[in-house]
C-alpha positions in Angstrom: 74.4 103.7 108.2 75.8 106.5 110.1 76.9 105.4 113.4 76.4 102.0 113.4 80.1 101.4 112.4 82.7 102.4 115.1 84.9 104.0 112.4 86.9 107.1 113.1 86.4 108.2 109.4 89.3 111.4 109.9 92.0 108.7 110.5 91.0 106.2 107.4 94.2 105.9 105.8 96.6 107.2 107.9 99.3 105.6 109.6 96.9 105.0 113.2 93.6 104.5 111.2 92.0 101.9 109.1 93.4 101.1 105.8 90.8 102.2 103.2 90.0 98.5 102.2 89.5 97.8 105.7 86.7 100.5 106.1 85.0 99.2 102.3 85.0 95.6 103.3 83.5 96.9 107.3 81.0 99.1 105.3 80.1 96.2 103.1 79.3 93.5 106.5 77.2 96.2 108.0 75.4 96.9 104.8 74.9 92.9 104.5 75.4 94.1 100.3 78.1 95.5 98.1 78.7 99.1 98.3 80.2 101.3 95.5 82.6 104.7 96.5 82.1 107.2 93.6 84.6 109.7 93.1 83.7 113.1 91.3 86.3 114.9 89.7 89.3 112.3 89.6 91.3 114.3 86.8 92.5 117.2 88.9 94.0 114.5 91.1 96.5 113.4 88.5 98.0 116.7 88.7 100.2 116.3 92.1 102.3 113.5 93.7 99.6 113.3 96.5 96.9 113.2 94.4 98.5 110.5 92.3 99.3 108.5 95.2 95.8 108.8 96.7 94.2 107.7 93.2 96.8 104.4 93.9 95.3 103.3 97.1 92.0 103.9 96.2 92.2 101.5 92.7 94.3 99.0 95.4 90.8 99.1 98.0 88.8 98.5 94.8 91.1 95.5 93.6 91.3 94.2 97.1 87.8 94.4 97.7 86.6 93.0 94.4 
């Protein structure tokens, strides 16, 4: 799949890139299938106010994107 979606990937998620659902549901078209985004070692995230933010967009991309 790499470069056949013109996603800027460094700006996902910022305030000029593509929201996170955006890029699952582009990623899922191109892919003509579901795709899955695994996280490894979620815990340590719960341990800031960044980190719990993050982990609240990324269970909103999963609940938008079904």
């Amino acid at each position: 799949m790499a470069g056949a979606l013109d996603i800027d990937t460094s700006r996902i998620g910022q305030i000029d890139g593509l929201p996170l659902v955006d890029a699952m549901r582009s990623l899922e078209q191109a892919a003509g299938q579901p795709v899955a985004l695994m996280i490894g070692e979620a815990q340590p995230t719960l341990t800031s106010e960044a980190g719990i933010g993050t982990a609240s967009i990324v269970r909103s991309a999963a609940i938008e994107t079904g």
